[in-house]
NUKOL-143960 format. One record per residue (C-alpha): x, y, z. Coordinates in steps of 0.2 Angstrom, whole numbers. Layout:
BEGIN
<east->X | north->Y | up->Z>
...
***
This chain:
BEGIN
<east->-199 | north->183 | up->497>
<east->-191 | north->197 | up->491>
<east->-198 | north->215 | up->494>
<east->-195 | north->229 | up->483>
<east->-192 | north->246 | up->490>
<east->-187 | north->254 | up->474>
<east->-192 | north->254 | up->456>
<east->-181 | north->242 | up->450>
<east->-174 | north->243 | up->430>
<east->-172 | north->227 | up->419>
<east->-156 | north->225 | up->408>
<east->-152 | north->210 | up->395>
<east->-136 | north->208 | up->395>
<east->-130 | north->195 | up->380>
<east->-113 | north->186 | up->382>
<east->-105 | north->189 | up->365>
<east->-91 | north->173 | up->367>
<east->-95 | north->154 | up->365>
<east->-102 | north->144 | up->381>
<east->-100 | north->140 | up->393>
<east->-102 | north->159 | up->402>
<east->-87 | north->164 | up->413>
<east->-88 | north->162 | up->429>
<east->-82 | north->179 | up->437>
<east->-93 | north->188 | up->426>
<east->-108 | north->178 | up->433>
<east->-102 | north->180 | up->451>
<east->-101 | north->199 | up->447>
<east->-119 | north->199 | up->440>
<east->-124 | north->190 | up->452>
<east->-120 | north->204 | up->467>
<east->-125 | north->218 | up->459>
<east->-142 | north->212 | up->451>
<east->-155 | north->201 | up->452>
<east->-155 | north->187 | up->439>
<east->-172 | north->187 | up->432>
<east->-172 | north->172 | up->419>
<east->-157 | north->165 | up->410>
<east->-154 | north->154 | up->393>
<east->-138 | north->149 | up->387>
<east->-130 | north->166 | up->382>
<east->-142 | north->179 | up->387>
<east->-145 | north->185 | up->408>
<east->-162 | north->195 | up->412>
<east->-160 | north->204 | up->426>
<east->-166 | north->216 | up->439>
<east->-154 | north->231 | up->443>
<east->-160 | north->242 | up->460>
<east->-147 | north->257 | up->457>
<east->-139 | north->264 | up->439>
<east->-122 | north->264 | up->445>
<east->-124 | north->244 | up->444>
<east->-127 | north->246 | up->428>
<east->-114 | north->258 | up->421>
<east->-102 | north->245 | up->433>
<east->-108 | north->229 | up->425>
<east->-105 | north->239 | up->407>
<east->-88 | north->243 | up->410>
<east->-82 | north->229 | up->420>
<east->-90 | north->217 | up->409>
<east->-83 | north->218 | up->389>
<east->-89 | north->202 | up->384>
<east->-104 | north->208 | up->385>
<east->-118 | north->219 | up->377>
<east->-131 | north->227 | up->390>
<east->-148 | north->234 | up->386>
<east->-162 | north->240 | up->394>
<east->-178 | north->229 | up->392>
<east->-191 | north->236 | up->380>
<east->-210 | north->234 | up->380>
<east->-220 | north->234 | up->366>
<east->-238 | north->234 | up->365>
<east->-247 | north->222 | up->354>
<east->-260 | north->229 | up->343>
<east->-276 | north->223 | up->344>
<east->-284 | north->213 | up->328>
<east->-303 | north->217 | up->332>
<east->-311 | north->225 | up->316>
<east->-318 | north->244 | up->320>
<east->-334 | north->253 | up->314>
<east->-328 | north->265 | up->303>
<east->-345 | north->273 | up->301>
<east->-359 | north->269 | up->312>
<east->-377 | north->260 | up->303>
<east->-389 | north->273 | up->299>
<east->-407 | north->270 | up->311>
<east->-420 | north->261 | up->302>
<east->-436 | north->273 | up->298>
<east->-454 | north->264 | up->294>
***
């Protein structure tokens, strides 16, 4: 169980060669972030301090490193544009 006592930053960094991924850059990755999720060319992970970060980018040129991005999804529930009028007798 890990605690976190920091807010920690995600990055996705993208292996621009051909697989397999190189094992020094992993083993790099590996001790300066937390690795999230993984697919064949592309790491999520978890980075405590941004000095990791500006490390991983410069160490690793194989690579292309971007911050994770959120993006809210827009509901599709129709809205009211003018409310009914109250019924009179």
């Amino acid at each position: 169980m890990t605690i976190r006592t920091m807010a920690q930053d995600r990055y996705i960094l993208n292996f621009k060669g051909t697989p397999p991924l190189p094992a020094d850059d992993i083993r790099l990755i590996r001790a300066k972030s937390n690795v999230v999720d993984s697919s064949r060319k592309t790491l999520l992970v978890e980075v405590n301090e941004e000095e990791a970060v500006y490390e991983l980018t410069r160490r690793l040129t194989d690579w292309t490193v971007k911050k994770e991005t959120h993006y809210a999804v827009p509901t599709t529930r129709p809205k009211v544009q003018k409310p009914p009028r109250p019924y009179k007798k």
